[in-house]
N, C-alpha and C positions, 0 to 999 in steps of 0.2 A: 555230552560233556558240557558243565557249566564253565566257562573261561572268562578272565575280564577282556572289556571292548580294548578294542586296538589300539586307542589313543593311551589308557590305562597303560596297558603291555609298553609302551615306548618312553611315557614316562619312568617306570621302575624301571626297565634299563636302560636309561635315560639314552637309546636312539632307536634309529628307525629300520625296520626290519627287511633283512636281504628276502626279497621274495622270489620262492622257486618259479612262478610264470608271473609277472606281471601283470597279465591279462584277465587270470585268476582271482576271485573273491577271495578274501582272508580266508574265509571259514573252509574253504575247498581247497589252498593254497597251503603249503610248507614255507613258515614264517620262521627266519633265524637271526636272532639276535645277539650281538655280544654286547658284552660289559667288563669294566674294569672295572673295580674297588681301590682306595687308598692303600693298602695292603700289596696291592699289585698284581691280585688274583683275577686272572683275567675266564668269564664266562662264555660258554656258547649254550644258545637256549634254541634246539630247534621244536617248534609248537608246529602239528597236523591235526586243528582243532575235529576236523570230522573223520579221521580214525581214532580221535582221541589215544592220540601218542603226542609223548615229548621225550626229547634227548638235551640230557646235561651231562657239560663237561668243562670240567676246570683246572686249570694250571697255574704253575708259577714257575717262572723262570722255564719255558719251557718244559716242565717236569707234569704231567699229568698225576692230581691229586685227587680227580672223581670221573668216573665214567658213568652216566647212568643210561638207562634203555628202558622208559617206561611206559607200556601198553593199559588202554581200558582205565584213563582217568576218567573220573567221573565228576572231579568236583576242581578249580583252579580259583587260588583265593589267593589276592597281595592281602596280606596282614597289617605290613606296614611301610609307605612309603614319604620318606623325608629325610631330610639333610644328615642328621645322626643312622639312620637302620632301613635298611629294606630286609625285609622276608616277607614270602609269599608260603603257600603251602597246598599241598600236591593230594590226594587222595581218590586209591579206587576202592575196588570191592572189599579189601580188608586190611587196608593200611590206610597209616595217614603219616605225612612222607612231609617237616618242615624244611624249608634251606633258608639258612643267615646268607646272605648276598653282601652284605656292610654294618657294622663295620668290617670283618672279618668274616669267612665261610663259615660254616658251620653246618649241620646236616640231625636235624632228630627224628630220626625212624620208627613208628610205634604200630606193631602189627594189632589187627583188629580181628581177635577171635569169636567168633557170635556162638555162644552155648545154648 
């Protein structure tokens, strides 16, 4: 799994990430992040860089608006990180999976069929 470096990861969700052991290297560790948007949409990003899995999930008001469970990522890109837009975008073996993070959520799913 290609992922950005750690300090990358905490600026786009602009903090620092709950880690499952402490004692644990990132890359071997379950790193979880939240975030909140102006919106109010509040994220949980949990990253297992070497099972290459990540878990998203997001709310507002309490109301769960995304659940995701994604195994056999193979490629983890910020797209764009600054004051107006973050998105990053996600892709394994046959999808490529973007998420708007700010200003508002948003989510474009495009399956990749190889012929």
């Amino acid at each position: 799994m290609e992922y950005p470096e750690e300090y990358e990861l905490m600026a786009v969700f602009e903090s620092e990430p709950i880690m499952l052991d402490p004692d644990v290297p990132f890359y071997y560790n379950k790193s979880t992040y939240k975030y909140t948007n102006s919106e109010k949409e509040e994220f949980t990003f949990s990253i297992l860089p070497s099972y290459s899995e990540i878990s998203i999930n997001v709310t507002i008001a309490n109301f769960e608006i995304a659940n995701l469970s994604l195994q056999n990522i193979r490629n983890f890109k910020i797209l764009s990180d600054n004051k107006l837009e973050k998105r990053i975008m996600l892709s394994g073996e046959n999808y490529l999976l973007k998420i708007q993070l700010k200003p508002k959520f948003s989510i474009q799913f495009k399956e990749e069929i190889e012929k």
